[in-house]
C-alpha positions in Angstrom: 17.4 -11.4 -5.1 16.2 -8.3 -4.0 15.1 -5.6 -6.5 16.0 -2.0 -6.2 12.5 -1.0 -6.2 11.4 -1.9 -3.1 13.8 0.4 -0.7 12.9 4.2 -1.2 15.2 6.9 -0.7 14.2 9.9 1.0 16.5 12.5 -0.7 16.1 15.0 2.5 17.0 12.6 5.1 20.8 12.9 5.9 20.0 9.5 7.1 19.3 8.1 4.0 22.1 5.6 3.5 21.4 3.7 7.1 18.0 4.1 7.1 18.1 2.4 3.3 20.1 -0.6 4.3 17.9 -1.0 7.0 14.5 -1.1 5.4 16.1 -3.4 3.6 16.9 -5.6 6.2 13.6 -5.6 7.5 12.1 -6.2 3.7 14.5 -9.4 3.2 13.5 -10.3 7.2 9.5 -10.3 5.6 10.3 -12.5 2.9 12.6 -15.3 4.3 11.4 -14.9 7.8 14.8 -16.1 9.1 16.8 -13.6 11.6 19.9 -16.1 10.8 20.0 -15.2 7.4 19.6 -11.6 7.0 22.0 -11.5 10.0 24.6 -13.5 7.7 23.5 -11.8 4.5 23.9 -8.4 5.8 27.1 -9.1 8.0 25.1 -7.7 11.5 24.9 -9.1 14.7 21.9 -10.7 16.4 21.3 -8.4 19.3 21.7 -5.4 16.3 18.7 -6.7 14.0 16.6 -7.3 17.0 17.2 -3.4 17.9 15.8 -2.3 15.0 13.0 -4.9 14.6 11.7 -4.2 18.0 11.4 0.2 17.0 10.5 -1.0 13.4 7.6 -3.1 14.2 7.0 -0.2 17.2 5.8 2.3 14.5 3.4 0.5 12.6 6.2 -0.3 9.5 7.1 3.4 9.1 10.8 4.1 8.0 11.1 6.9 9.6 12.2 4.8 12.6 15.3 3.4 11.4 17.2 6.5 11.6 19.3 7.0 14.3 18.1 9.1 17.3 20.0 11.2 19.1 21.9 10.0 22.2 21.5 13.4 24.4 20.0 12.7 27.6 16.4 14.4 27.7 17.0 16.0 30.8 20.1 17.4 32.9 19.4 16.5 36.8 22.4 17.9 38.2 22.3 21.5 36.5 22.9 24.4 37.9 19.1 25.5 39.0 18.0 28.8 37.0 17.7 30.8 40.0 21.0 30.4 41.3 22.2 30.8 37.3 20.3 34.4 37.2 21.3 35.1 40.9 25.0 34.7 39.9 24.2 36.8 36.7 23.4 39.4 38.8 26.4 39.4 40.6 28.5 39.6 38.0 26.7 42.5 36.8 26.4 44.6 39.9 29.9 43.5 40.7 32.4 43.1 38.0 33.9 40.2 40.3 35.8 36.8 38.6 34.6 33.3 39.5 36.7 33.2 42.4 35.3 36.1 44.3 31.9 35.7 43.1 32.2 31.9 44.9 33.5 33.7 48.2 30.0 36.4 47.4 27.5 33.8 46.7 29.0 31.5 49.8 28.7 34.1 52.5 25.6 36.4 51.2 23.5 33.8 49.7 24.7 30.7 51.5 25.2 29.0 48.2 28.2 26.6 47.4 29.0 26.6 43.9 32.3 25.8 42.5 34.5 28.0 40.6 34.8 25.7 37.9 31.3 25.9 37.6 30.8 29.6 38.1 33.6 29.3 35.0 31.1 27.4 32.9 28.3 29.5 33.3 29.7 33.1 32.7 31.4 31.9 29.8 28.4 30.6 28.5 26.1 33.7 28.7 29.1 35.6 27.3 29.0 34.0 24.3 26.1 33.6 23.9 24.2 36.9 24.7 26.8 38.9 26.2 27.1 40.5 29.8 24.9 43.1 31.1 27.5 44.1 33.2 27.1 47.8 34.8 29.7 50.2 34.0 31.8 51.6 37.1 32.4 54.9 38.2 
């Protein structure tokens, strides 16, 4: 029977209850040694202990490794490329124009095709988030 001693709690992990359960399959794995069983004791499938063996035994024994990572992807291959992003910045700026104008703008003075979905996307973005420099008119 396992004793309550042996898993440790890290208080500021927000983690803590999965990454708990999970030391302690991989303390119960170190005594019996039989995937079978902690797979039955624990109610987990196979191909889900082996996950976390594999990134476990990765790090040397460290805990810190059975919590759950993010599933972002670590880059973005199809964004928008900054230059065309502060290009169509600009435009807004110097022009006051709506996505749909500012496609027609971009398309026939910069030879760029961007869709006004897209264009959407973007402007909302920086308007939320920093605001438009946008030139007054007059």
């Amino acid at each position: 029977m396992e004793t309550s001693h042996e898993i440790q709690i890290r208080p500021d992990s927000p983690d803590g209850l999965e990454e708990q359960s999970r030391l302690a399959w991989m303390q119960f794995y170190a005594r019996s040694r039989n995937v079978q069983e902690v797979c039955i004791r624990f109610a987990i499938s196979k191909k889900t202990f082996y996950k976390w063996l594999k990134r476990y035994k990765a790090s040397n024994g460290d805990s810190t490794s059975l919590v759950d990572r993010s599933r972002r992807p670590h880059r973005f291959p199809r964004s928008t490329p900054d230059s065309v992003v502060s290009l169509l910045r600009r435009a807004k700026a110097e022009t006051g124009y709506g996505q749909r104008r500012l496609r027609t703008y971009l398309a026939e003075y910069h030879n760029i095709s961007i869709s006004e979905r897209t264009i959407w996307k973007i402007l909302k973005r920086f308007e939320t988030q920093r605001g438009f420099d946008v030139l007054p008119r007059g």
